[in-house]
C-alpha positions as a Python dict, from the first residue, in 0.01 Angstrom:
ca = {
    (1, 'X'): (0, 0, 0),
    (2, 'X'): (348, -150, 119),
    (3, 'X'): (667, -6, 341),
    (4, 'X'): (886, -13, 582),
    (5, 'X'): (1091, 103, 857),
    (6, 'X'): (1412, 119, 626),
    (7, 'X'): (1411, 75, 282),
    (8, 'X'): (1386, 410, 32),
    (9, 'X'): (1251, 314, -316),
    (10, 'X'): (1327, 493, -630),
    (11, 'X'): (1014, 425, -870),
    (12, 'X'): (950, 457, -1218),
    (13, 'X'): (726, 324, -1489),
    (14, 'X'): (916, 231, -1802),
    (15, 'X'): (658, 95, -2004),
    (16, 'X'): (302, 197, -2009),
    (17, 'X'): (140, 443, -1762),
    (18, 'X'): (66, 379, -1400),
    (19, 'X'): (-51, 592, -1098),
    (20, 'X'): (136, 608, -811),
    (21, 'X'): (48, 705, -449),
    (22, 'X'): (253, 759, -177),
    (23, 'X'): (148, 833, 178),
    (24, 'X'): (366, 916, 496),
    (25, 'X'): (331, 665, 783),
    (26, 'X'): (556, 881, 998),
    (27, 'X'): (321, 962, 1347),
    (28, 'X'): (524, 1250, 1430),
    (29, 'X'): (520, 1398, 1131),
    (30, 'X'): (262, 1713, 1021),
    (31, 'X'): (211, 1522, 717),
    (32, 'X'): (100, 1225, 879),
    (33, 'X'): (-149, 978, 701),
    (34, 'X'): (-138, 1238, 436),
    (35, 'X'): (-73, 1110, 58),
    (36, 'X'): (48, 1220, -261),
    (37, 'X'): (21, 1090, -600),
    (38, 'X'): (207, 1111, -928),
    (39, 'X'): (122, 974, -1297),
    (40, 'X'): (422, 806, -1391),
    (41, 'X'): (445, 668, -1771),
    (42, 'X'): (717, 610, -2034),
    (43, 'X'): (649, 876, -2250),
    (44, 'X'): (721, 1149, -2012),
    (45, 'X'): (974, 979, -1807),
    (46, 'X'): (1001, 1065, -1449),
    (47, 'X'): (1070, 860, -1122),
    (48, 'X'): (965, 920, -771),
    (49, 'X'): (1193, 877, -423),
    (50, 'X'): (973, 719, -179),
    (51, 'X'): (1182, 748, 202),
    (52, 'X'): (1154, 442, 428),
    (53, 'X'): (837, 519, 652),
    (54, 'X'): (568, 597, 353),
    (55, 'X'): (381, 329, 215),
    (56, 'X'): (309, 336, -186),
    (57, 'X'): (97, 167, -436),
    (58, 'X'): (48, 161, -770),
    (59, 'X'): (-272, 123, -1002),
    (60, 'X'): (-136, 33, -1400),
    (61, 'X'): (-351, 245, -1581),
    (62, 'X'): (-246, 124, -1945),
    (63, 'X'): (-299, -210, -2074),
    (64, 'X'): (18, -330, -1992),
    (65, 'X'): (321, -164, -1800),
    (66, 'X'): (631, -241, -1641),
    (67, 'X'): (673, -75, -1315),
    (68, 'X'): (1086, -17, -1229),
    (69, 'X'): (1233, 4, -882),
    (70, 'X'): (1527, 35, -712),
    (71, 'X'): (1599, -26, -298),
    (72, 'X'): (1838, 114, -96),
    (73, 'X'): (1884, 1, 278),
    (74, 'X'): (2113, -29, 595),
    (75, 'X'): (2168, -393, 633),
    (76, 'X'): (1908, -726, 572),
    (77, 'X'): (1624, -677, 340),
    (78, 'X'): (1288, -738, 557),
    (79, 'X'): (1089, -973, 372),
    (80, 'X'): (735, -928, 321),
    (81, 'X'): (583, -1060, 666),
    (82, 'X'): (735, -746, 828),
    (83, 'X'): (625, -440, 602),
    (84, 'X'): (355, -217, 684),
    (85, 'X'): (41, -298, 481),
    (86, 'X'): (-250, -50, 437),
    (87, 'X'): (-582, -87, 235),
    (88, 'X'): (-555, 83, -79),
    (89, 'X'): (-943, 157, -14),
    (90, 'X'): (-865, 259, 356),
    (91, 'X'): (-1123, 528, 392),
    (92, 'X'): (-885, 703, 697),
    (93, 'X'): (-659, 785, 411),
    (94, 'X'): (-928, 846, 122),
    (95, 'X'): (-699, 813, -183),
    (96, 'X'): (-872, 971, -474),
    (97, 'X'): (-793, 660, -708),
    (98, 'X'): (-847, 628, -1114),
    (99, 'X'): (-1062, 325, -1017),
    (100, 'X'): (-1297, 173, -729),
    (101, 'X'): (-1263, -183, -867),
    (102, 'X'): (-892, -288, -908),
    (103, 'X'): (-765, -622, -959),
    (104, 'X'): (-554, -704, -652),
    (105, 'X'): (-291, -926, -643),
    (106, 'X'): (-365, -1193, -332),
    (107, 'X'): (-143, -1038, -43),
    (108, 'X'): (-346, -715, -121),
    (109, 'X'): (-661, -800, -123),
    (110, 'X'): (-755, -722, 269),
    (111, 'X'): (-1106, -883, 237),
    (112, 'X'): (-941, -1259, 147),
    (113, 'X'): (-658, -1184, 410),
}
């Protein structure tokens, strides 16, 4: 799961089917560490907002998909070594996933890191 302090994301799956989590990383909110999640595929289009401060991830639940988003942000991009990174397994959050054994790409897989 990936965010940061100021980017909002605009997400949608235009190929395929994929399911999407989102969880709020805001301490002072009532919602905090709390998470959502949304089947997004390309037969019954639909996108998701995400606001700077929640972490998302994805799981591709078809055999191919192409995942679709846009940024928006106040000045430089942060690059990867500065976003918030969270376990997709994290048991503090316990994300009901489609799957206990994803295939990770490398900067996810917390075990290797």
């Amino acid at each position: 799961l990936h965010g940061d302090c100021k980017t909002w994301k605009l997400v949608s799956c235009v190929y395929g089917k994929l399911f999407e989590v989102v969880v709020d990383m805001r301490p002072e909110s009532p919602t905090y560490k709390k998470w959502d999640a949304f089947t997004l595929d390309s037969e019954h289009y639909s996108q998701v907002l995400i606001p700077h401060r929640f972490v998302n991830g994805y799981y591709v639940m078809s055999e191919e998909a192409v995942f679709h988003y846009k940024l928006a942000y106040s000045g430089d991009y942060i690059d990867a070594n500065d976003q918030l990174t969270i376990a997709w397994n994290d048991p503090e959050l316990g994300i009901d996933w489609p799957c206990t054994e994803p295939i990770l790409q490398a900067r996810d897989d917390m075990e290797q890191t």
